[in-house]
C-alpha positions as MATLAB code, in Angstrom:
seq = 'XXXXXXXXXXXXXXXXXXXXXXXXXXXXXXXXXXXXXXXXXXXXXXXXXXXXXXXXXXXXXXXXXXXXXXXXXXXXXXXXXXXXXXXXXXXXXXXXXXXXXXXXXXXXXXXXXXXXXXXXXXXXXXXXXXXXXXXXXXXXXXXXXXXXXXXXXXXXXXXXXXXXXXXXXXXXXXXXXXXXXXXXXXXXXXXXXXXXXXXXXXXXXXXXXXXXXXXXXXXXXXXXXXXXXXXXXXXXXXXXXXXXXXXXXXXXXXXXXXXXXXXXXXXXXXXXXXXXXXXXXXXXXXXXXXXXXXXXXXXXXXXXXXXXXXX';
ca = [
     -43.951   21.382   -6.715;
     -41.542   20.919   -3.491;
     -38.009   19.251   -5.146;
     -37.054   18.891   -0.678;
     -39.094   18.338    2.084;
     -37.331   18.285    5.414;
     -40.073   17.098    8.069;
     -39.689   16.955   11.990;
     -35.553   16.462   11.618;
     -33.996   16.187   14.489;
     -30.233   15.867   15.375;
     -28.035   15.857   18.480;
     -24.534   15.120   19.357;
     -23.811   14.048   22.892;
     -25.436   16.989   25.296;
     -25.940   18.982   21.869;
     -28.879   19.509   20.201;
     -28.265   20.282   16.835;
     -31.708   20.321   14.953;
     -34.839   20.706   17.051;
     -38.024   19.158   14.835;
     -37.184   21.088   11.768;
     -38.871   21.172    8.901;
     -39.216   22.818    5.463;
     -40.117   22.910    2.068;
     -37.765   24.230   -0.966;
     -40.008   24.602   -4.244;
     -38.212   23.651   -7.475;
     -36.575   26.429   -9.758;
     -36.325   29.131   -7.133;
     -33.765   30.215   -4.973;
     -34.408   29.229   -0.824;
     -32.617   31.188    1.949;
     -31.297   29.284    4.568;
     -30.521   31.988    7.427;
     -29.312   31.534   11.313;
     -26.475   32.860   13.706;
     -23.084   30.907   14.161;
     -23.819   27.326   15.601;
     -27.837   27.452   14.490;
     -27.983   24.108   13.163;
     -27.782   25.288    8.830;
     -24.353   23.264    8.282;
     -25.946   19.911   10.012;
     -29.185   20.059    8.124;
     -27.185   20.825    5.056;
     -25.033   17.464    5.515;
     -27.912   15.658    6.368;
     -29.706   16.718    3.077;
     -26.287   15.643    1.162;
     -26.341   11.923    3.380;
     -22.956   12.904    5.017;
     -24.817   12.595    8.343;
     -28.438   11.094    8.958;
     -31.065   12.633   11.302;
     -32.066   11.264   14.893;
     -35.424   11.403   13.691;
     -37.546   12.988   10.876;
     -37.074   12.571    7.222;
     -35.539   14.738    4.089;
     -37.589   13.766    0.790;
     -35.779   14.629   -3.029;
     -38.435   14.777   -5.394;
     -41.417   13.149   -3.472;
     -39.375   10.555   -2.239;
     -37.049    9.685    0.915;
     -33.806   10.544   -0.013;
     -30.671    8.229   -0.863;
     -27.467    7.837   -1.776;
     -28.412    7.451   -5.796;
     -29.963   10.887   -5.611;
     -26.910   12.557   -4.177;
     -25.702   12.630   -7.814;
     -28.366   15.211   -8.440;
     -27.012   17.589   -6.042;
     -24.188   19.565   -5.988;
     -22.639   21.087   -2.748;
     -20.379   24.195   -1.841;
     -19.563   23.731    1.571;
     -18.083   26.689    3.766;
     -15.170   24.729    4.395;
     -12.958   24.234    0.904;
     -11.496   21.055   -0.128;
      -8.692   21.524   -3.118;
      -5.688   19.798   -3.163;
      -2.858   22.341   -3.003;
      -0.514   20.084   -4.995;
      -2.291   19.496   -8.086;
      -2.662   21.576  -10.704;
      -5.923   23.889  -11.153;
      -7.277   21.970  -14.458;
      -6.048   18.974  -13.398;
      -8.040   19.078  -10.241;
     -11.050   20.677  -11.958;
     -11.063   17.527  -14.337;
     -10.766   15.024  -11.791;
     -13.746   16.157  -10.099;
     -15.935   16.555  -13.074;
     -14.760   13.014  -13.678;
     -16.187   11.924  -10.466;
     -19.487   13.824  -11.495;
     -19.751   11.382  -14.382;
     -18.525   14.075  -17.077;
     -16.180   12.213  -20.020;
     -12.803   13.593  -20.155;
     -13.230   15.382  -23.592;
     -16.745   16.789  -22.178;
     -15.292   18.173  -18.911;
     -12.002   19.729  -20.391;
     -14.588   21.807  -22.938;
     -16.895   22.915  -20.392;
     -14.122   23.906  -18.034;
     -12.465   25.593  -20.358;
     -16.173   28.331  -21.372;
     -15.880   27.901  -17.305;
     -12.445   29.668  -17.109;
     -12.811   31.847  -19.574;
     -16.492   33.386  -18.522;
     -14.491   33.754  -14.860;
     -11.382   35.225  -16.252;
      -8.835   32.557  -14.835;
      -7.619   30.949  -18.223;
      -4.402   31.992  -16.808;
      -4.274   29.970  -13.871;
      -5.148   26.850  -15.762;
      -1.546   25.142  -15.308;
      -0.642   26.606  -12.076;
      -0.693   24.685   -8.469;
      -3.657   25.210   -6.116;
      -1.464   26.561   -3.724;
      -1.163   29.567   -5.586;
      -4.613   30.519   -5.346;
      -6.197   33.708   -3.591;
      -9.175   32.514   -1.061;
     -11.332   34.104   -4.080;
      -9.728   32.520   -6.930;
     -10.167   28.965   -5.212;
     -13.868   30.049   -4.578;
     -14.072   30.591   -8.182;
     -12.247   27.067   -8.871;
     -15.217   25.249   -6.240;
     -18.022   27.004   -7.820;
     -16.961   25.867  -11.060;
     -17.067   22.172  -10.138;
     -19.943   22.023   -8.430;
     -22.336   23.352  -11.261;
     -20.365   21.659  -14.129;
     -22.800   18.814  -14.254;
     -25.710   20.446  -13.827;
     -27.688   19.134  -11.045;
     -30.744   19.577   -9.954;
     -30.506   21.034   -6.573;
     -27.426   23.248   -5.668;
     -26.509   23.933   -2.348;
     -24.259   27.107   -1.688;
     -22.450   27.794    2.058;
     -21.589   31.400    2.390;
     -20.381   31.224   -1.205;
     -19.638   35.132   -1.753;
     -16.776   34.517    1.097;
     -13.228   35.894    0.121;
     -14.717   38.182   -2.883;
     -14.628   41.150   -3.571;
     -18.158   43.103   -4.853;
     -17.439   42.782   -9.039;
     -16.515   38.941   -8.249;
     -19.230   38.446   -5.520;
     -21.936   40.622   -8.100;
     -20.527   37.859  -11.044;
     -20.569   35.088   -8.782;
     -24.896   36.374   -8.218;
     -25.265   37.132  -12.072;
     -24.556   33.175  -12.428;
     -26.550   32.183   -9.501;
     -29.351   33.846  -10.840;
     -28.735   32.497  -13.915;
     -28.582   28.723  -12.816;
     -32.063   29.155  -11.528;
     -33.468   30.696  -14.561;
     -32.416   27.352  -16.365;
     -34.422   25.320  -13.912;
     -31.830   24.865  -11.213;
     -33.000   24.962   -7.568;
     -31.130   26.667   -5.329;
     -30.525   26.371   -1.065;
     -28.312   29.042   -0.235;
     -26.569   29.588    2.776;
     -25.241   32.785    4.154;
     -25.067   35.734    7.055;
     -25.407   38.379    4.075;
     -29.149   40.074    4.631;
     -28.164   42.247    1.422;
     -27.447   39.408   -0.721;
     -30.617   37.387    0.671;
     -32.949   40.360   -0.918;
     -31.278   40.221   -3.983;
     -30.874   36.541   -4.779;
     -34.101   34.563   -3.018;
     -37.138   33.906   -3.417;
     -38.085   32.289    0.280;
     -36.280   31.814    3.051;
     -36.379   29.758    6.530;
     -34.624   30.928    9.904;
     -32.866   28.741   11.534;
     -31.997   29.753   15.447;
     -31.171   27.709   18.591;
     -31.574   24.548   16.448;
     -35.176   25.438   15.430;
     -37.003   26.947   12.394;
     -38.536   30.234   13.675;
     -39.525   31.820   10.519;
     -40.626   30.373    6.710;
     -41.885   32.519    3.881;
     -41.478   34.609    0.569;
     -39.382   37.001    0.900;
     -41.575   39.893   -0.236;
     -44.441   38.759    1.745;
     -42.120   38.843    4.954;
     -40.555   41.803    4.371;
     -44.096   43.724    3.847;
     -45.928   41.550    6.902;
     -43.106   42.258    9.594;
     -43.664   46.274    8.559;
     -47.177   46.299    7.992;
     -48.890   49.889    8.525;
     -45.319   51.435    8.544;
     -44.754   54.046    6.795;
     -41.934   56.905    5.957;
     -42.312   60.665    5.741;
     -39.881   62.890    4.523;
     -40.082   66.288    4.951;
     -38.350   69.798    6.377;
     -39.704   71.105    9.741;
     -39.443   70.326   13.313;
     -39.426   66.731   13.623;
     -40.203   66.877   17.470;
     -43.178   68.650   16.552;
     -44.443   66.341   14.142;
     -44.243   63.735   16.701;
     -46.282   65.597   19.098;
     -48.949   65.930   16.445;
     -49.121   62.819   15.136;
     -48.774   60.586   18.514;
     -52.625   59.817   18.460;
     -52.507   58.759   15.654;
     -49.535   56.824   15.483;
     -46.168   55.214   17.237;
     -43.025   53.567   17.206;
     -41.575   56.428   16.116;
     -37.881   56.056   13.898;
     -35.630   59.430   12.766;
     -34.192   58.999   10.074;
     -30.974   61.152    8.983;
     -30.971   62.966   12.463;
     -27.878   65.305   11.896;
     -29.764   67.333    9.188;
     -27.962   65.454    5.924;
     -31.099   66.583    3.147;
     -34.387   66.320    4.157;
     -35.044   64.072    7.426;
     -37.466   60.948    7.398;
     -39.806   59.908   10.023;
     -40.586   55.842   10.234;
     -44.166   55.379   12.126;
     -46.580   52.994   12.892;
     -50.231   53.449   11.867;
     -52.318   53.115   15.155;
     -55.465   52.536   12.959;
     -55.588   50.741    9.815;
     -57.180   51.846    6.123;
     -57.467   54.716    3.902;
     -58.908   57.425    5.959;
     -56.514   56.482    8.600;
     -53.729   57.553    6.156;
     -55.522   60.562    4.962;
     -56.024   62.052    8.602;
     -52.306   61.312    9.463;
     -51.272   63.113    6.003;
     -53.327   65.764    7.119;
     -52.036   66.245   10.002;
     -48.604   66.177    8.874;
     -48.774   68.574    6.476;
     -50.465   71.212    8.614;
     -46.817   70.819   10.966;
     -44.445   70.104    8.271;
     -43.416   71.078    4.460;
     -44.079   67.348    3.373;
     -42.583   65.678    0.544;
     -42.925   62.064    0.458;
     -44.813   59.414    1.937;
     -44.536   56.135    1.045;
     -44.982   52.523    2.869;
     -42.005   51.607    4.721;
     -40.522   47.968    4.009;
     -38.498   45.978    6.226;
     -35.004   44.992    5.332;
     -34.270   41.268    5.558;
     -31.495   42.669    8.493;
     -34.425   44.038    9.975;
     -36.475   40.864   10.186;
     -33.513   38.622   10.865;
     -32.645   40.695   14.060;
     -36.320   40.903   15.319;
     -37.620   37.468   14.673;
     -34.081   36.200   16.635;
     -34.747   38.836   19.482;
     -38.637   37.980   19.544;
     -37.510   33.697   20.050;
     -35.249   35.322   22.470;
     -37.933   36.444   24.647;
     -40.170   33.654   24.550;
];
């Protein structure tokens, strides 16, 4: 079951055309990519979904129904953009807005506290926003917008200002959310985090949705009948023999660091097409691996922008 449906949003401002017909589907308990260059439209359909803005046209649905205010409460939000009072104190400020979540007093000082203490900022407790690293504050935002729980998170570039052992803790409780039944939209520029952390994804460019799907399946459709070879020999030589048979042909390692590896395209599909380029390849080369190549979510996020490019 689909927890949000965006369908046919649209959104300008003045001349600008933020959100072209979008629309979208984000199935409960997983963890949904939301990927696009600067100024794609992923921060307006974001504040659309939380009812800070509302769409030209089109609708966003929560739970098989159109969204409202009332179900706002069931969704907590890390924007890009932070929003802690520098003056107040770091529990202080951590209370008040577990307060506004509808968390007692006594309820949000306790979970705060197994908060702090599972991020390692006990410390900082009594001390004045303003003294907070861009990280620690990230920490501080994170922390209040999971307190209570809800249903659908949304996260906006939310490994920004860490460093790997916070951003890799910051994943380990992403991850973690969703295994509890959490649903999760997550923002971000990071391909490498993107593999790791979701499930599916949707790309977002020049205000439209050019790509939807599971990650896996993408990554193995936009490489299909690719495949790597690693071996010692004369590379140029192996391309000569295996051009009828294959193309698009990728060195890998070209200044001689180990073994080099060859990334082709299978002209012809199936087994014995695979047999007769093995073959082949190991009547020119010492061979020592082949395997199927699989794309890298960079990979796809460059060439599905570049292909919309050219259309």
């Amino acid at each position: 079951m689909d927890i949000l449906q965006v369908e046919n949003v649209s959104k300008a401002y003045a001349s600008h055309l933020a959100l072209d017909d979008v629309s979208l589907s984000v199935p409960t308990g997983q963890v949904y990519g939301l990927l696009g260059p600067n100024g794609a439209g992923k921060t307006t359909l974001i504040r659309i979904i939380n009812h800070i803005t509302a769409p030209d046209s089109g609708q966003v649905l929560f739970d098989g129904h159109r969204i409202t205010q009332a179900d706002v409460a069931n969704i907590g939000y890390l924007p890009e953009e932070r929003g802690l009072y520098k003056k107040m104190k770091v529990g202080e400020q951590a209370i008040f807005f577990a307060r506004l979540k509808g968390l007692s007093k006594t309820d949000a000082t306790r979970q705060l506290r197994e908060w702090f203490d599972k991020f390692d900022i006990t410390s900082w407790w009594d001390k004045k926003v303003e003294e907070l690293s861009k990280g620690m504050a990230q920490k501080i935002q994170f922390i209040v917008t999971v307190l209570h729980r809800p249903r659908l998170l949304i996260f906006d570039e939310p490994f920004s200002g860490f460093d790997p052992i916070n951003a890799n803790l910051l994943k380990e409780e992403i991850l973690k959310l969703r295994d509890e039944g959490s649903t999760i939209i997550f923002s971000t520029h990071n391909m490498a985090s993107v593999e790791e952390i979701c499930d599916n994804i949707t790309l977002i460019n020049k205000s439209r949705n050019i790509l939807s799907g599971n990650v896996e399946e993408l990554r193995r459709r936009f490489f299909a009948d690719r495949y790597d070879l690693t071996f010692t020999g004369d590379s140029r030589m192996l391309m000569e023999r295996l051009q009828n048979m294959a193309g698009e042909f990728s060195i890998l390692d070209p200044d001689g660091q180990g073994r080099p590896r060859i990334s082709l395209h299978i002209n012809e599909t199936g087994p014995e097409a695979r047999r007769a380029l093995l073959a082949a390849a190991n009547d020119t080369v010492d061979l020592y691996g082949f395997s199927e190549s699989i794309a890298s979510m960079n990979d796809i996020f460059i060439r599905a922008v570049s292909e919309d490019a050219n259309r």
